[in-house]
Structures are given as C-alpha cells and as structure tokens.
N, C-alpha and C positions, 0 to 999 in steps of 0.2 A: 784650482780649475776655474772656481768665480773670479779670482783677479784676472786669469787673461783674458777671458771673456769681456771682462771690462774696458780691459788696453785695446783690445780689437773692436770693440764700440767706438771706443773715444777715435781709434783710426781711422777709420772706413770713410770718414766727410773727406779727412785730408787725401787719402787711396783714393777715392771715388772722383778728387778734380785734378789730380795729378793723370787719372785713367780718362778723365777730358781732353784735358789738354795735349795727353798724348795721341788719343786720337782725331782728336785738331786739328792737328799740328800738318799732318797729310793733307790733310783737307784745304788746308790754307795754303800752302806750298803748291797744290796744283792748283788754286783759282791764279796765283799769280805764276804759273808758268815755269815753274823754277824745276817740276818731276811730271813727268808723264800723269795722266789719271791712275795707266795701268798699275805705275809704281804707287802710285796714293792709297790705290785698291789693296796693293799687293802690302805695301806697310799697315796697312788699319788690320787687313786681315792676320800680319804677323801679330803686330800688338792684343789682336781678339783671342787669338790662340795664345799668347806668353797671360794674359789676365788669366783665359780658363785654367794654364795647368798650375797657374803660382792660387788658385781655388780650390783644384781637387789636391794639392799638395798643403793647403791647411785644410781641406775637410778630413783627408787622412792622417793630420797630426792628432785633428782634433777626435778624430775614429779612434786611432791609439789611444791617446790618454785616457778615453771614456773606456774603451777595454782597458788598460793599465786598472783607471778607477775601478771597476765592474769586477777584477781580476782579487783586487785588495780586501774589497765588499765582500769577496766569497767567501776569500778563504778566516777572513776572520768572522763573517757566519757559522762559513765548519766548524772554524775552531767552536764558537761559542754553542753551536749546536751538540759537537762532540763532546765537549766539555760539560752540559746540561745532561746530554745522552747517560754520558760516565754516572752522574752524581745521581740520573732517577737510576741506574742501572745499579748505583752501590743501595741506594737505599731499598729497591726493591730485593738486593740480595739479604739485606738484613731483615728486612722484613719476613721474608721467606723462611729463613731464619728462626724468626719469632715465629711464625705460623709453624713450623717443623717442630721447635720446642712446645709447643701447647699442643700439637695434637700427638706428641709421643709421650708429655705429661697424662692426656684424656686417654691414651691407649693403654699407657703401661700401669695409671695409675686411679683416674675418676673412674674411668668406666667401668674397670673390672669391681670399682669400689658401689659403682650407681647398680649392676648389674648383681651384686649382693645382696646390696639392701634391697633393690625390689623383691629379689628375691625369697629374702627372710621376710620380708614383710608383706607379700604374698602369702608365705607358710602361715605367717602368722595370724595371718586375715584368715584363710582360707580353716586354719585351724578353729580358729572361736567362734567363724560360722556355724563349723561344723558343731562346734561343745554348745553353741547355744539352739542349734535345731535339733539336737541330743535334750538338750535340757525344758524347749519347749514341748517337743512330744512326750515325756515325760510326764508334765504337765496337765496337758491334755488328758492323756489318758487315765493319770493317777484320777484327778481330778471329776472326771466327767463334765467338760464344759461344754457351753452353748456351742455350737458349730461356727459360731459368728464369733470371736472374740478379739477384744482391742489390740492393736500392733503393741509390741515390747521392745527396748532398744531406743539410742538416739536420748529423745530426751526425759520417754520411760526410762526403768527398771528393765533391766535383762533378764532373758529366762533364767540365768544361772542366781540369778539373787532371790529372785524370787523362789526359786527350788531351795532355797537356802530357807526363808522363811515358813515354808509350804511346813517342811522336815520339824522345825519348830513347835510350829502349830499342831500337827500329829505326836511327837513327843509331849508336848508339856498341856496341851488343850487349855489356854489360856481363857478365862475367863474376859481380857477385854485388851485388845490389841489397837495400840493408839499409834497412826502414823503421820509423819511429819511431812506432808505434801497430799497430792490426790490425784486422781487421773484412771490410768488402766490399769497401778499395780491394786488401786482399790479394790476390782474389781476381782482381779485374781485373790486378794487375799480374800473376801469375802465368798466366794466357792471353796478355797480353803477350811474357810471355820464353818461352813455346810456341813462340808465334807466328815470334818471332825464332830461335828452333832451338837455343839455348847459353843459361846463366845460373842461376842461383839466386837466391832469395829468401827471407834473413832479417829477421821482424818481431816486435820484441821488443814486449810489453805487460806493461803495470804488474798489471794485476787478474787474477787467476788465474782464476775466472770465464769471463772475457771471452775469455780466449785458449783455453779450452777450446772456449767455439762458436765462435768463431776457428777453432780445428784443426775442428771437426766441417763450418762452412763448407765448407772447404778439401777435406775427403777427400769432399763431397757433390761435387762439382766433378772430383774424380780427379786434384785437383793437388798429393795430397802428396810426389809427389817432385819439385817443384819448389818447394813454400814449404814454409816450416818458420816454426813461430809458437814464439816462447821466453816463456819468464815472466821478466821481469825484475821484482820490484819494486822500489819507490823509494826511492832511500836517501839518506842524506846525499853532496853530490857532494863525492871528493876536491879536497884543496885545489889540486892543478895545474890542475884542469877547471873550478874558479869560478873569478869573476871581479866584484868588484863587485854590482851588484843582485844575481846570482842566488846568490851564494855563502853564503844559508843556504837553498835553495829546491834540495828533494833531487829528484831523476832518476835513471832507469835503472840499475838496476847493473851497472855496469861488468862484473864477471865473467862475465856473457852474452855480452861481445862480446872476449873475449880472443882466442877463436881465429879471429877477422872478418881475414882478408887479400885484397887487390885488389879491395875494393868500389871500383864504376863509380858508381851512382849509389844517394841517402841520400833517403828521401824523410821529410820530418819535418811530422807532423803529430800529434805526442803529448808528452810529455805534456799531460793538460786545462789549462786557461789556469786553472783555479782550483786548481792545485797549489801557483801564485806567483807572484808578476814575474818576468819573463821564464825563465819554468820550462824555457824549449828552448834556451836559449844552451847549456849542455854538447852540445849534438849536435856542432858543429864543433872544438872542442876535444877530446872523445873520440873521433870516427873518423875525424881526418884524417890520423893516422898510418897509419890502416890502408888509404888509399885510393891506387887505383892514381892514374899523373899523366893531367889531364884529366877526373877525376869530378865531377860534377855533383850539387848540393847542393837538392831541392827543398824551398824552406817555406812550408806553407800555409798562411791564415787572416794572412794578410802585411798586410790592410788596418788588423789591430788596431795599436796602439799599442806594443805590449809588443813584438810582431814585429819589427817597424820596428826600433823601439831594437836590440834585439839584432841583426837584421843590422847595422848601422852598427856593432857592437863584433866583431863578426867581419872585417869590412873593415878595420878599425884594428888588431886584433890578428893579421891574416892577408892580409898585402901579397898574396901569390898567389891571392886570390879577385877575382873581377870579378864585379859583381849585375846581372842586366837582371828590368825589371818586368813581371809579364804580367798582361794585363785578365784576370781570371776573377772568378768569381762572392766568394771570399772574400779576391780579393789572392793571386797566387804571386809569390815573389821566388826568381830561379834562379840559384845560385851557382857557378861556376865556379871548377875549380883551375885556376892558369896556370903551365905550366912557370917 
C-alpha cells in the first residue's frame, strides 16, 4: 500500500501539467478562433468532469484496498485474539482443575483430618482443665490456704504435681524438703509441711531476682519460717556430679547445699530446659548423699525428652532408685531410694 502511494506521489506533478494543458488547450483554441467559447466552455467543462471521476475512481480503489487492508488486520487479530482466548481458556481449565483437586483433597481428606484433631485436642484440653481444677480444689481444701494464692500452671508447677508432692509430704512427713527452682510451688509446698506439723523447706534458685519475689512470696504468706529460698547460681558442675550429656551444662552451686542433711523429699523442677541438655541430671548425683533412706525424688516436666533421658541415667547409675510414672499435665517421674 506504501509503494503505490509513492508512484502516485511521484505522478501527480506529471497528471497535474498534463490536467494544464488540457485545459489549455480550449482556452487557446478559442482566443484564436478556431471553436466557439461555447464549445471552449463546454470542453474544459468535459475535461472538469472526466478529472473528478478518473479522482473518485482512485479514491474508491484506494477505499477498497484500505478495507481489503482493514479486512486482513481483522481477521488475523481474531485469529490471534481467538487463539490467546483458547490458550487463557486451556489454562484456566487446568487451573480449575488444580483448584477442584485441592479442594476435594481439603474435603475428603485435611479437613475431616483438621476437624479431628481440634477435636481431640479440645477433649484433651478441656479434660486437663478439668483434672487440674479437680486437683486444685483439692488443694485448697485439703490444705487450708490463704484465699489469695499464687496461679499454677504455665511456667509453675500444676495442681496435679503438686497434689503428687502434697500425698508425699502427708505419707512420709519429711523432715526437710529441698526443691530445685522456686516461685508459687514454694509456697504450696510450704502450707503442705504446716499442714503436716514438722519439716522444712529449702529452694534454691539460679536468678537472684527471682528468689528475691520468691522470699517476698513466701513472707506474704507468713511462711518464712518454714521455707527458706537460697540464691544458688549456675556454675560449672563439678567433675563427680557430670556425667556424659550434661558434663559441660552448669547448675546449682553446690555451696548452697553443703549443709542439706536428711532431706526426705527433692522436688526438681529447675534448672530452665534452656540452660542445656539435660541440665537437671546433677540433682541425683548432688543430693543423694545428703538424703535420708526412703527419699523420694520428684521430676517435673518428665514428658520432655531431655527428662526421660536423664532419669534412665539415674536408674543406671543408681541401682537403689526405682521410677513409677505419673499422668499429670507435664509428665512426673517419682523416684524412689530403696534400702
């Protein structure tokens, strides 16, 4: 289309004096007498008329072709539109596809599997609530506590553990009950050895901090002269008291518990599990010399892994312990000395 456009450029000077001279040409012919004017008239006016239609006869070629052009343009737009059309229409079907297979996966398969577990674990929630507001009221009541007393749970002692040591303390009336951390079960156990009429209770902690609202706990309660909270911090454990995993993973200092004699019963729930691998195995190794025969070894948080392990190295390295497991909310594992 651009080349004839062109040739009809390059024409139109040579058309345009040829379209002179023919109308000239009349012109001249009647100055010198040769045709009427009329006929002068009447020729210029033919030649006016044969220019306009040999004009609308290329503006209509040149109409066509632009429709021809315009006609070409379309249809290989369709095409490419149809053809684009096709390709989002295949991929949306695959798509769709994939969206139909994941949600008859999530139908037939997660959901009913998500809708289980919350389920059980609901039950399961809702159960240990229930065992441990069984187990706090018990508590309570056995006990006669303050009206006011410290929350349990989380990153206390549960009421189920502590009902465990409570049962202890009533059976064996320990003369001196040494526990491994401090906080609110101090306080509980310490209404415990009231209750029972004899005993004491040392609970050593690592954070100096801590054992300070510890003691202020404790005197809100009116039970400093049955608990005594020490600051132990954590040291490297001598070499007799590692063993294995825990022998670069420091606890308690020792020097706190030099003058510990005839502890009955150890309740171990300190140091935090991110002090190390099995960061509480020194508990049995440092104060079983100091224990009377027949003491009893509580350790909490027994469900984790690190616990486990380490009693099983206490059993092995301590023919005189015997372990019974108890359901509670974190795992207790109750260790027994045996003549």
């Amino acid at each position: 289309m651009s080349s004839l456009k062109n040739r009809i450029r390059r024409l139109l000077p040579i058309v345009g004096l040829f379209g002179l001279a023919a109308v000239a040409t009349p012109v001249v012919l009647g100055v010198f007498g040769l045709v009427t004017w009329a006929e002068a008239v009447l020729a210029i006016t033919v030649l006016l008329l044969g220019v306009a239609v040999c004009g609308l006869g290329m503006g209509l070629r040149r109409l066509r072709l632009s429709v021809l052009e315009l006609s070409t343009s379309v249809r290989t737009q369709t095409g490419q539109v149809t053809e684009l059309f096709g390709q989002d229409r295949l991929e949306l079907a695959r798509s769709l596809d994939g969206v139909r297979a994941e949600v008859k996966e999530l139908r037939d398969t997660a959901l009913p599997r998500a809708v289980h577990n919350i389920t059980r674990s609901g039950v399961r929630s809702g159960r240990e609530d229930y065992e441990q507001q069984v187990a706090w009221t018990e508590l309570r009541e056995y006990l006669d506590v303050a009206p006011f007393m410290p929350p349990l749970r989380g990153w206390a002692a549960s009421p189920d553990v502590l009902r465990i040591l409570v049962r202890i303390i009533d059976r064996d009336r320990p003369e001196l009950v040494v526990e491994c951390g401090s906080g609110a079960s101090s306080v509980w156990i310490g209404y415990a050895l009231r209750k029972a009429g004899a005993g004491r209770l040392v609970a050593i902690e690592h954070d100096a901090r801590y054992a300070e609202l510890s003691r202020a706990l404790v005197a809100a309660h009116s039970l400093a002269d049955i608990v005594e909270v020490r600051h132990a911090p954590l040291t490297p454990v001598p070499a007799e008291l590692a063993d294995g995993v825990s022998a670069e993973v420091p606890w308690y200092d020792t020097e706190a518990l030099t003058d510990l004699k005839g502890v009955g019963l150890v309740f171990i729930d300190g140091p935090p599990a991110a002090t190390g691998p099995e960061a509480r195995y020194p508990a049995v190794p440092a104060l079983l010399s100091s224990c009377a025969e027949g003491a009893v070894f509580v350790l909490d948080d027994a469900d984790r892994l690190d616990e486990r392990a380490l009693g099983d190295r206490w059993l092995a390295a301590h023919p005189e312990l015997t372990r019974v497991e108890e359901a509670t909310e974190k795992g207790a594992h109750v260790f027994t000395r045996t003549p």
